[in-house]
Residue, then its C-alpha position, 0 to 999 in steps of 0.5 A: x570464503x571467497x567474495x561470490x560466497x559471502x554476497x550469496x550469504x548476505x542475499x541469502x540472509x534478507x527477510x522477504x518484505x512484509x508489504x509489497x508495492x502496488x501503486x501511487x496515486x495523486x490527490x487533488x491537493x497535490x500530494x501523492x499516495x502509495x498503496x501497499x499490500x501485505x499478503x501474509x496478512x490480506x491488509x491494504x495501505x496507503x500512504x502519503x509519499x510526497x507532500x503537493x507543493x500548494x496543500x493545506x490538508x494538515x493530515x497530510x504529511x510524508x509517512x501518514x497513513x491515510x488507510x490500512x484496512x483489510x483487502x476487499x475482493x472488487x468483484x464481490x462488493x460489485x455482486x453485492x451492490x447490485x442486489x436489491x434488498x428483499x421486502 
């Protein structure tokens, strides 16, 4: 097996990742979050990525998840907030 071969086997061999990246964010607070999206099941993460250097929030540190819930389509809930309830 030559060395194109076996770096082909080793790319070849890589699972595909579960959570895709999409975007980072910054708090007021300083910190800064990531979102994250897993195709495969519809789920949003965020999390916190970097600590702000003057936060006190004792929730946020590196690695908190700070939401994981299922993906929402921005359109539909605009379309839904803006009927008005019957009666």
């Amino acid at each position: 097996m030559n060395a194109s071969n076996a770096a082909g086997a080793i790319v070849a061999a890589r699972p595909a990742p579960i959570f895709e990246f999409e975007d980072l964010a910054g708090l007021p607070c300083g910190c800064v979050t990531a979102a994250f999206r897993a195709a495969q099941w519809g789920v949003t993460l965020v999390s916190v990525e970097a600590k702000g250097p003057h936060c006190v929030l004792p929730h946020h540190f590196l690695g908190q998840v700070l939401h994981l819930a299922e993906d929402f389509d921005d359109e539909a809930d605009e379309g839904q907030a803006d009927a008005a309830p019957a009666g």
